[in-house]
VEXDREN-2710 file (C-alpha; in Angstrom, 1 decimal):
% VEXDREN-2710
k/r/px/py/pz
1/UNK/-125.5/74.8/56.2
2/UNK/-127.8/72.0/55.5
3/UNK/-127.8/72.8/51.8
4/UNK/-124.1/72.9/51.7
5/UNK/-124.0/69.4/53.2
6/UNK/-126.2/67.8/50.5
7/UNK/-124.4/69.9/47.6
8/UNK/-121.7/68.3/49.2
9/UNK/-122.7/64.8/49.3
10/UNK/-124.6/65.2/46.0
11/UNK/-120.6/65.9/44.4
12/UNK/-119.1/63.3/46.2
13/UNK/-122.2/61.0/45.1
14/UNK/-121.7/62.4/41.6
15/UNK/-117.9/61.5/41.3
16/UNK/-118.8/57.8/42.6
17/UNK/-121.4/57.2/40.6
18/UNK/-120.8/59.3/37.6
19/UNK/-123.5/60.1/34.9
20/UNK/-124.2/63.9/33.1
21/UNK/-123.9/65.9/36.5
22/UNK/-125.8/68.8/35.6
23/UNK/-123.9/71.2/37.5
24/UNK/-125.6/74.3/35.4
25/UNK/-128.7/73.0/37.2
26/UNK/-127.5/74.0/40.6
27/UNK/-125.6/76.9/39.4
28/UNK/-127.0/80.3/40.7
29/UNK/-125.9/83.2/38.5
30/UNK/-127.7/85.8/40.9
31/UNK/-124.7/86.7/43.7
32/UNK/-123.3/89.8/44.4
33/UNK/-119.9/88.8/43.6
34/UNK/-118.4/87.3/40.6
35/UNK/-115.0/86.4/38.6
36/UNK/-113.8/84.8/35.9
37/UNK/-111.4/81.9/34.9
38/UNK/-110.6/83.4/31.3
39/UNK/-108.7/80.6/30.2
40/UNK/-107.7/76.9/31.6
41/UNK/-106.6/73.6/30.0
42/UNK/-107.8/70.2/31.5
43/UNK/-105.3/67.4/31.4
44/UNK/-106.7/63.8/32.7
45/UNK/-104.1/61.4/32.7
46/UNK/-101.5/63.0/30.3
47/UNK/-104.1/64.0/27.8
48/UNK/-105.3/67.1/26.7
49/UNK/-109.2/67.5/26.9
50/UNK/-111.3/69.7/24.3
51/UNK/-114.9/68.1/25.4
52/UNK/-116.6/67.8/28.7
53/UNK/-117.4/69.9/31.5
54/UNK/-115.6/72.0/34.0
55/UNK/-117.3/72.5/37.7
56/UNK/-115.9/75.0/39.9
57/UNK/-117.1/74.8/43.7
58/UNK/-116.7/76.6/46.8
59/UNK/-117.4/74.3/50.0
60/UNK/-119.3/71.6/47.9
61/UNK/-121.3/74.1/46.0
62/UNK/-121.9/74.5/42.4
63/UNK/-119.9/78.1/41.7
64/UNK/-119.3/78.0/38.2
65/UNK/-120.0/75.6/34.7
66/UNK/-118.6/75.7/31.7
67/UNK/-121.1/73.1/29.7
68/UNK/-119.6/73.3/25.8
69/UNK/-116.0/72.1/26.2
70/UNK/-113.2/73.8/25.3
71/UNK/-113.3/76.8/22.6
72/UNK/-110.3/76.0/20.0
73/UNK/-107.7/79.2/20.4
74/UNK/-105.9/79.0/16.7
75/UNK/-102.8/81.3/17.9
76/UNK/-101.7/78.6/20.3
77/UNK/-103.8/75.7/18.8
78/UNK/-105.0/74.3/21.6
79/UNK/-108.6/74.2/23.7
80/UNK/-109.2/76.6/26.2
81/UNK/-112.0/76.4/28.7
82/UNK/-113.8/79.6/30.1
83/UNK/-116.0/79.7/33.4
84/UNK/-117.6/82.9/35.0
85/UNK/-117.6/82.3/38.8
86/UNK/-120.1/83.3/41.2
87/UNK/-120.4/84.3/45.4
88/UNK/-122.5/85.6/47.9
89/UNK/-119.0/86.4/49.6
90/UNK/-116.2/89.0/49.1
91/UNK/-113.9/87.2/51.1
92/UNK/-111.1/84.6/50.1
93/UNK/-112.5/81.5/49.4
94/UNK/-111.0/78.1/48.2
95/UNK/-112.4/76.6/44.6
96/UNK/-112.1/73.3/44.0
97/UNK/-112.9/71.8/40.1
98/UNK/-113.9/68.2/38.6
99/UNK/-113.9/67.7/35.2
100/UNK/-116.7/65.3/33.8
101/UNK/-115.7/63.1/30.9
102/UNK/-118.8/62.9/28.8
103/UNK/-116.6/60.3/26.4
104/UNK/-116.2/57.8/29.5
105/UNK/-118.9/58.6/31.1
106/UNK/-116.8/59.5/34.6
107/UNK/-116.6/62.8/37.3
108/UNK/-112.8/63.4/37.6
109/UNK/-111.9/65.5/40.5
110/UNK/-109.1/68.1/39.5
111/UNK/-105.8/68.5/41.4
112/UNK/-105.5/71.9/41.5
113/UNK/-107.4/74.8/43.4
114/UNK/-107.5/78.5/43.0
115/UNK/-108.6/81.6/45.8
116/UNK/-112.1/83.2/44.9
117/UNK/-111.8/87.1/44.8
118/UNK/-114.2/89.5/44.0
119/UNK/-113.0/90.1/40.1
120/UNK/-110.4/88.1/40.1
121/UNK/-109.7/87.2/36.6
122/UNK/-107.2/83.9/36.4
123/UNK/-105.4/82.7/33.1
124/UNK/-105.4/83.9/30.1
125/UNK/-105.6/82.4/26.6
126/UNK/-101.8/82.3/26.1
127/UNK/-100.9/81.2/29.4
128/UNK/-104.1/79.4/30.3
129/UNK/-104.3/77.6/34.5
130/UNK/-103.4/74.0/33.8
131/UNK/-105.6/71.5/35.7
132/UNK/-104.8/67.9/35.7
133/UNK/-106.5/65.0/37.3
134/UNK/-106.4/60.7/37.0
135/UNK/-108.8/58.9/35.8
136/UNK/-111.2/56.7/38.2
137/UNK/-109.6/53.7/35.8
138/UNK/-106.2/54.6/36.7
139/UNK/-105.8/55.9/40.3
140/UNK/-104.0/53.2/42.3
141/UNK/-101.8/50.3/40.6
142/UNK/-102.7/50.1/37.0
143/UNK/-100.9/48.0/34.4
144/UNK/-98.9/50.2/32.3
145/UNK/-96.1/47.9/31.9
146/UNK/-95.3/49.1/28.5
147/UNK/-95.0/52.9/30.0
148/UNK/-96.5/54.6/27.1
149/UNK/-98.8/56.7/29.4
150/UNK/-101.7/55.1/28.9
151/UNK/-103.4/53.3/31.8
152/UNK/-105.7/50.9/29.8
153/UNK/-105.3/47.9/31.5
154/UNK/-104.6/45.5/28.7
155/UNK/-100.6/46.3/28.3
156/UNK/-99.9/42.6/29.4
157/UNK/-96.8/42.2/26.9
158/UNK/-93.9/44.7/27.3
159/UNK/-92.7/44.4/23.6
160/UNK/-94.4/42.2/21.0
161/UNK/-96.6/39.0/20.4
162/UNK/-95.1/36.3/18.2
163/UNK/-97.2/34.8/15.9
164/UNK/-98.0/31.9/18.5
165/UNK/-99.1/34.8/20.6
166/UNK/-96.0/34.3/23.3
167/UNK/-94.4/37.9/24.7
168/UNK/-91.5/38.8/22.7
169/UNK/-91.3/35.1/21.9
170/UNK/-89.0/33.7/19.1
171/UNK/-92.3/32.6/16.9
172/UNK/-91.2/28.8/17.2
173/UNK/-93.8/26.6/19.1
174/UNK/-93.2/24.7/21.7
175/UNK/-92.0/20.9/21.5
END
């Protein structure tokens, strides 16, 4: 149990403080029971991911890695993303996923959760699980004001700068 607890804290740790987590690290491939998510699609903040990593968990621990991003799928022209899953346990068991972000840098945690079962196989290539998550950047009020889906924090003009640089201003200076 105390090795759950500091996989536990390590992950929460990781998402704060986010840097390569090396979840293949902590991965052990040698349980009795396995399955397989054949084919999911991350979505962080409205957009569709194709690099990365995906972590699967069970209880804080490291339960599945898929380290390459997602394979390109030409029939549906989209990334899919593979994980084998792993357990010392047959029974039912909750699995959690974060997403790391190896263009920003940042450990998303993923909204979405499936039910461990020995051979369970979930998605499949042309109706792959869809996991979605929020950017650290984005959770909580974020300025958006031009609603384009984007949370980047600059969007301080809904419309267009003049050339005096006034919002949606009639391009005439003042006085």
């Amino acid at each position: 149990n105390i090795t759950k607890y500091i996989l536990s804290i390590t992950l929460l740790l990781g998402v704060a403080f986010a840097a390569d987590p090396n979840w293949e690290g902590d991965l052990d491939t040698g349980t009795e029971f396995g399955a397989t998510l054949a084919a999911a699609q991350i979505t962080i903040d409205g957009e569709l991911k194709s690099t990365g990593k995906l972590g699967a968990f069970i209880d804080g621990t490291v339960v599945g890695v898929d380290t390459d991003g997602g394979n390109f799928f030409p029939p549906t022209g989209q990334f899919i993303w593979e994980v084998s899953l792993y357990s010392s346990s047959s029974s039912a068991q909750e699995i959690t996923f974060a997403y790391y972000d190896d263009v920003n840098d940042e450990v998303i945690t993923l909204n979405e959760t499936l039910t461990f079962g020995p051979d369970a196989i979930f998605g499949d290539a042309f109706a792959p699980i869809q996991f979605t998550g929020t950017s650290p950047d984005c959770e909580g009020d974020c300025d958006d004001l031009d609603a384009d889906g984007i949370c980047d924090d600059v969007d301080d003009c809904v419309g267009e700068f003049d050339e005096c640089g006034v919002c949606n201003g009639d391009g005439i200076a003042d006085g």
